[in-house]
FIDRENSE-868867 format. One record per residue (C-alpha): residue number from 1; x, y, z. Coordinates in Angstrom, 1 decimal. Example, Ala and Ser with C-alpha at 12.3 -4.5 7.8 and 13.67 -1.06 7.14 Angstrom:
2
(r 1; (12.3; -4.5; 7.8)) (r 2; (13.7; -1.1; 7.1)) 
! end
This chain:
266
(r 1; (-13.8; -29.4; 14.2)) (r 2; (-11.3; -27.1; 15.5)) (r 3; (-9.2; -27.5; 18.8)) (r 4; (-7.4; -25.0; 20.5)) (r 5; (-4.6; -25.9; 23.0)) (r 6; (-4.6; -23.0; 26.2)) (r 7; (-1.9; -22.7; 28.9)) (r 8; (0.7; -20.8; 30.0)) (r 9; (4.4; -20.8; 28.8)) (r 10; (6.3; -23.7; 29.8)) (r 11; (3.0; -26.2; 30.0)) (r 12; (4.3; -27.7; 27.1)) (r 13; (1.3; -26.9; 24.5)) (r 14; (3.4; -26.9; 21.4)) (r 15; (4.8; -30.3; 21.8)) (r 16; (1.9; -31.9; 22.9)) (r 17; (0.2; -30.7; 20.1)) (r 18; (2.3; -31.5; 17.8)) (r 19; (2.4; -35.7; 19.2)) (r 20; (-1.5; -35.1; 19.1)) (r 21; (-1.5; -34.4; 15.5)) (r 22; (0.4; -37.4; 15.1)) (r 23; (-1.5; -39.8; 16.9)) (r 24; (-4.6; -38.2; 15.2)) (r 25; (-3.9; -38.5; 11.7)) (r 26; (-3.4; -41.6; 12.1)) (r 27; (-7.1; -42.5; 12.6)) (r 28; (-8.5; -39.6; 10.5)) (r 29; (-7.9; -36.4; 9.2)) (r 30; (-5.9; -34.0; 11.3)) (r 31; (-4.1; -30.5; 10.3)) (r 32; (-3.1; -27.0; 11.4)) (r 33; (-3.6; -23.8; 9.8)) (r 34; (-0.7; -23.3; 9.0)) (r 35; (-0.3; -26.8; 6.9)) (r 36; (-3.5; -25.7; 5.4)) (r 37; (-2.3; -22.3; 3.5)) (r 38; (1.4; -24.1; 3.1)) (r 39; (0.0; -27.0; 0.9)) (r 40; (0.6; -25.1; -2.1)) (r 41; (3.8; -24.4; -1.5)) (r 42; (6.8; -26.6; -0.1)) (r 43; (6.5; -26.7; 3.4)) (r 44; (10.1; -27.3; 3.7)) (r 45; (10.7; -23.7; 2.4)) (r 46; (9.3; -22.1; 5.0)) (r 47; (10.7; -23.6; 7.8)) (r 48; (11.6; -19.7; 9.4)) (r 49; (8.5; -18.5; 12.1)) (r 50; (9.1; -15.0; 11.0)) (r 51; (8.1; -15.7; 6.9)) (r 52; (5.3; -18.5; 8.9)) (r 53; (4.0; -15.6; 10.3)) (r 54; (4.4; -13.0; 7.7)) (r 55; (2.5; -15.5; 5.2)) (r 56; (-0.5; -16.0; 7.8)) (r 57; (-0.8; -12.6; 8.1)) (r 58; (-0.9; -12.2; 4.2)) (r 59; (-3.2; -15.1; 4.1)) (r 60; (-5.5; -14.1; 7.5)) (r 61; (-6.0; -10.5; 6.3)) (r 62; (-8.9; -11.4; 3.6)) (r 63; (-10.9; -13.9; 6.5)) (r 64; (-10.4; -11.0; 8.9)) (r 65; (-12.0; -8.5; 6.5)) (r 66; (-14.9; -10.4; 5.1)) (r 67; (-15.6; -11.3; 8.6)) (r 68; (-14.8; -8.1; 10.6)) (r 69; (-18.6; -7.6; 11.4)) (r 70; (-18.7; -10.8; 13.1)) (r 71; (-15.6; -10.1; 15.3)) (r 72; (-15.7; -6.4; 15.5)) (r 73; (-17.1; -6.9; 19.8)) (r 74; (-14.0; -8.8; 20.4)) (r 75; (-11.7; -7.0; 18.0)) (r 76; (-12.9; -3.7; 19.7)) (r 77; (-12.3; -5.1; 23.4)) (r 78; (-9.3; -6.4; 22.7)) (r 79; (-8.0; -3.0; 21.1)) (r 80; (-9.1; -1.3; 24.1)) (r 81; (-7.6; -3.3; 26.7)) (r 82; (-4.2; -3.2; 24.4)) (r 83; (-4.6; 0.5; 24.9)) (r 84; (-4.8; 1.0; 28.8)) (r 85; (-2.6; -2.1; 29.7)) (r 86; (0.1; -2.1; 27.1)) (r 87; (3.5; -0.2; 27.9)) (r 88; (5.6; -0.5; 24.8)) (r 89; (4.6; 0.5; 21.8)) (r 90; (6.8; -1.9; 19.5)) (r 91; (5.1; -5.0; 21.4)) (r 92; (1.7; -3.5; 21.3)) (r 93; (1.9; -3.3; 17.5)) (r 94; (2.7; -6.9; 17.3)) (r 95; (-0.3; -7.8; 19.9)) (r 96; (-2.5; -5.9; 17.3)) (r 97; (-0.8; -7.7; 14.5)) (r 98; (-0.8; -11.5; 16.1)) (r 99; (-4.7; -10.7; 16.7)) (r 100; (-5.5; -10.1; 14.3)) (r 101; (-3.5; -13.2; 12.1)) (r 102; (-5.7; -15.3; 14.8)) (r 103; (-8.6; -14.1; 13.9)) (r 104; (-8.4; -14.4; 10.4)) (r 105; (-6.8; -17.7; 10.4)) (r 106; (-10.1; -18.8; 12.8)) (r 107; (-12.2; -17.8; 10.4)) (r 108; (-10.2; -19.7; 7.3)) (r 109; (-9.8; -22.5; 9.6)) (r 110; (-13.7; -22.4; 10.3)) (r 111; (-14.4; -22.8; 6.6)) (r 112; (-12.3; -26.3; 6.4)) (r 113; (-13.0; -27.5; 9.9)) (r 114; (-16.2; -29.8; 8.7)) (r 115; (-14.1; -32.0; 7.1)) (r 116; (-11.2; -32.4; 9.2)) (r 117; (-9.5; -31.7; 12.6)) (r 118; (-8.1; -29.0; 12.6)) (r 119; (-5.4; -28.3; 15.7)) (r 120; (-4.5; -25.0; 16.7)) (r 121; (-1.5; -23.6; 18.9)) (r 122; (-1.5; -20.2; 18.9)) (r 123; (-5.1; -19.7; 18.8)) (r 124; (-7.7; -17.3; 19.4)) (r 125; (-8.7; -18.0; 22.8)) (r 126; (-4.9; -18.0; 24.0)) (r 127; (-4.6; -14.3; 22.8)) (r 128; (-6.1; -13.5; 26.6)) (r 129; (-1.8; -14.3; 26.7)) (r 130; (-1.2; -10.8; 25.0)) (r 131; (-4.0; -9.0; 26.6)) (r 132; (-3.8; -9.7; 30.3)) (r 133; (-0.1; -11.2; 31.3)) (r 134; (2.6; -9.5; 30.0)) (r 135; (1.2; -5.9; 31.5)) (r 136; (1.8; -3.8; 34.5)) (r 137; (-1.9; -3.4; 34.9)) (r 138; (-4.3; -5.5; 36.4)) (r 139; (-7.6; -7.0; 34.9)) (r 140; (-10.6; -8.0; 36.7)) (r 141; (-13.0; -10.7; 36.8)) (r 142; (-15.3; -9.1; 34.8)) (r 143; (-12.8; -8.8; 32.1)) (r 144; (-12.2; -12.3; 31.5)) (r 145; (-15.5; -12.9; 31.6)) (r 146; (-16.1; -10.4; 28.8)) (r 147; (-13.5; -11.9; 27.0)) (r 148; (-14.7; -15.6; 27.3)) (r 149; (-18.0; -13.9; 26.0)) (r 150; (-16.7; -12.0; 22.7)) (r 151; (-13.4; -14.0; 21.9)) (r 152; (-14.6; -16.8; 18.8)) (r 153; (-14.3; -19.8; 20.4)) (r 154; (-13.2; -23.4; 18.7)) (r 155; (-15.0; -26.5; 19.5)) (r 156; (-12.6; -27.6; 22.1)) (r 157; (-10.2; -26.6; 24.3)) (r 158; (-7.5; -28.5; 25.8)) (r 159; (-6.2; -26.4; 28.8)) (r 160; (-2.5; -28.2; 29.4)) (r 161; (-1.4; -27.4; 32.9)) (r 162; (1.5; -27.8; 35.1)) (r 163; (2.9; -27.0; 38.4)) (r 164; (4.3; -23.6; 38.8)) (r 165; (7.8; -25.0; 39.8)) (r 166; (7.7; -26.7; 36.5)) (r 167; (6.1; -23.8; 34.6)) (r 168; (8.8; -21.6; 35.4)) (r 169; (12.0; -24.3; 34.9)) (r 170; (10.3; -24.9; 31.3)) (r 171; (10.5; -20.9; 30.8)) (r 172; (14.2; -20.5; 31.7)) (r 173; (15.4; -23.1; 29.9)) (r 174; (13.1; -22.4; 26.5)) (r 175; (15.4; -21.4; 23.4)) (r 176; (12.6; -19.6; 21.7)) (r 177; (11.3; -18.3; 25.1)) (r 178; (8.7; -15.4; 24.3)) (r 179; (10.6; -11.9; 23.2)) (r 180; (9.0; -10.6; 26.9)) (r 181; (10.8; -12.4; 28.6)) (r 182; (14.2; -12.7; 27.5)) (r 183; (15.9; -10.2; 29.8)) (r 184; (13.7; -11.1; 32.7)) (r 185; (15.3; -12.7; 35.4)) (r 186; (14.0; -15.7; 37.1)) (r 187; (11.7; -13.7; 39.6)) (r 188; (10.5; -11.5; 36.6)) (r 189; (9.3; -15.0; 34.6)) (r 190; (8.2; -16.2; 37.7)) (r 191; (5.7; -13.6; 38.1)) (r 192; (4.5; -13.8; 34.6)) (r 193; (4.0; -17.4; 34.4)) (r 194; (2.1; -17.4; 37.6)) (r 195; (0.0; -14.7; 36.5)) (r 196; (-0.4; -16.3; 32.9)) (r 197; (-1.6; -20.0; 35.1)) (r 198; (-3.6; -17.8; 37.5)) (r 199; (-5.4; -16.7; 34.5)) (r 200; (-6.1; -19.5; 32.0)) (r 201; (-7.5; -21.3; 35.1)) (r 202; (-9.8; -18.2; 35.2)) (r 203; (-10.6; -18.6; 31.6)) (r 204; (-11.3; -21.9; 31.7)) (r 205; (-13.8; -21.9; 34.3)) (r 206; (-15.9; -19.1; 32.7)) (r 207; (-19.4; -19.6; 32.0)) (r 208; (-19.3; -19.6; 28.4)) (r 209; (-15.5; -21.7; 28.1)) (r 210; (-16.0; -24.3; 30.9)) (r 211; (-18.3; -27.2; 29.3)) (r 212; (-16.1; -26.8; 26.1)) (r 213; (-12.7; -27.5; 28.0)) (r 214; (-10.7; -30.7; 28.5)) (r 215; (-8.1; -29.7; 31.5)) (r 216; (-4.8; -31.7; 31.1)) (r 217; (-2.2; -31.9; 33.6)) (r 218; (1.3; -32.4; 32.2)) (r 219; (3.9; -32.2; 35.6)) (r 220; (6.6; -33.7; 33.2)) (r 221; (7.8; -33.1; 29.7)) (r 222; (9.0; -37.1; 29.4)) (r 223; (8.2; -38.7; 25.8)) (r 224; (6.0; -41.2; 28.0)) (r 225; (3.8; -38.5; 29.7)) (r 226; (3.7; -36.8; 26.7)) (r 227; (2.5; -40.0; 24.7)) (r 228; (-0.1; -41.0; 27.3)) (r 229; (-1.7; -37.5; 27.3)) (r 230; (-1.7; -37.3; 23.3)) (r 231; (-3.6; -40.7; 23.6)) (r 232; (-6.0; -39.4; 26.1)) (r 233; (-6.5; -36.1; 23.6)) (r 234; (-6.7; -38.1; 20.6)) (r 235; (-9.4; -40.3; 22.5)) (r 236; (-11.7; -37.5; 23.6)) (r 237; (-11.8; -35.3; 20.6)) (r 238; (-12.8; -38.7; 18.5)) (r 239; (-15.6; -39.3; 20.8)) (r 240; (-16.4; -35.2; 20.6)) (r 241; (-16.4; -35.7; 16.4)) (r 242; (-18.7; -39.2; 16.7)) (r 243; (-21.1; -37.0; 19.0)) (r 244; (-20.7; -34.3; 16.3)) (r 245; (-21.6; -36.5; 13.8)) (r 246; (-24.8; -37.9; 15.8)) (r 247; (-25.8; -34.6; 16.8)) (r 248; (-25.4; -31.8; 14.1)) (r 249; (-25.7; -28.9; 16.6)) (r 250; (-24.6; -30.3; 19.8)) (r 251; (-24.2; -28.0; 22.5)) (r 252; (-20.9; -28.7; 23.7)) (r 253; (-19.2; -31.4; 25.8)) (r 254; (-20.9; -31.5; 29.1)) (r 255; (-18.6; -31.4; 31.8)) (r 256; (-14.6; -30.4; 31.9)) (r 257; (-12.8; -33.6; 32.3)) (r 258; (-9.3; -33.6; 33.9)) (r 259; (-6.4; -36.2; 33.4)) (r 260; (-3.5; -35.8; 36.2)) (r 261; (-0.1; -37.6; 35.7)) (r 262; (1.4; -37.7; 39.4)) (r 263; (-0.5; -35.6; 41.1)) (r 264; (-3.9; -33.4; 41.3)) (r 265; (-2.9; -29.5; 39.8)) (r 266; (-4.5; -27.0; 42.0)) 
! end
């Protein structure tokens, strides 16, 4: 199966998947897909993001070919929307790029994700990022709704959340803070993180998302909350794989379930 982890900057998606992963393997088979193409080489050797990336793009391309006809809805959409929101044309390139690598790494993970777990970060489903946050224009309602419609969507979702006080404190203090937001002030990533919250809460209550999507609240970043949640995660998506396993084609998990540390996220 393949989880995706959804949120805004600063919710702490990348550390929390990472302690999943952990936890996971322990009790079966868990990866990424960016362990899966590195297993021929030595991981060790390409430690830098920018060859990471450069490799998943060389290794994406193929998957994204052979299955363009598949995508080519949600490829178009998200082209279009690129077009009318995006104001610089260096970042736009990118956005066309990193969509691309994500769909073509979906579709390689697809092909391994019946015999493992496969967790993603920097999925799919979390390209709504580049397509409707860091813009000038607005979207409407309608749009994420044809987005949760097109965009090929994992078996789970685990939409980490947090309050926007936190959100934001996460975003200033990031090293590797997203290239947008470098020379933003704290008003600037204030606004985007809000509108990035604002609209993965959206996205997650969609039609099509909603009875896919476990909703995690992480207020704190402490190696305890962190733990706690993994556990939770690692729980769920075990029960998700032995319904799998008892149900070839199940529909999907019936309700979004929500674990709060501290206090209910609204």
């Amino acid at each position: 199966m393949i989880v995706e982890f959804i949120g805004s900057t600063g919710a702490g998606k990348t550390r929390l998947a990472a302690e999943v992963r952990c936890k996971l393997a322990q009790k079966t088979r868990a990866t990424t897909p960016i362990d899966l193409i590195t297993q021929p080489f030595n991981p060790r050797k390409i430690s830098n993001m920018t060859a990471r990336n450069l490799l998943q793009d060389f290794i994406a391309w193929p998957f994204f070919v052979r299955r363009f006809n598949q995508n080519k809805a949600f490829t178009v959409f998200a082209l279009r929307t690129l077009k009318q929101n995006s104001t610089h044309s260096l970042f736009t390139l990118n956005y066309v790029r990193s969509i691309i690598r994500r769909i073509g790494m979906y579709e390689m993970a697809r092909r391994h994700s019946s015999e493992q777990t496969i967790l993603v970060d920097e999925g799919t489903v979390l390209s709504a990022h580049l397509l409707f946050v860091y813009t000038s224009a607005g979207y409407l309602k309608k749009d994420i709704e044809t987005f949760a419609n097109l965009v090929p969507l994992p078996d789970l979702l685990v939409h980490v959340r947090a309050p926007l006080d936190c959100l934001v404190q996460r975003a200033v203090q990031r090293n590797d803070a997203p290239r947008e937001l470098r020379f933003e002030n704290r008003k600037q990533i204030e606004r985007c993180v809000s509108r990035a919250a604002n609209m993965f809460d959206q996205l997650a209550g969609t039609r099509k998302i909603r009875n896919r999507v476990l909703d995690v609240a992480n207020p704190r970043c402490s190696d305890n909350t962190r733990s706690a949640l993994a556990d939770h995660i690692v729980d769920y998506i075990l029960n998700f794989e032995s319904n799998q396993e008892q149900h070839p084609k199940p529909a999907s998990p019936e309700s979004s379930q929500t674990l709060v540390e501290d206090k209910h996220v609204t």
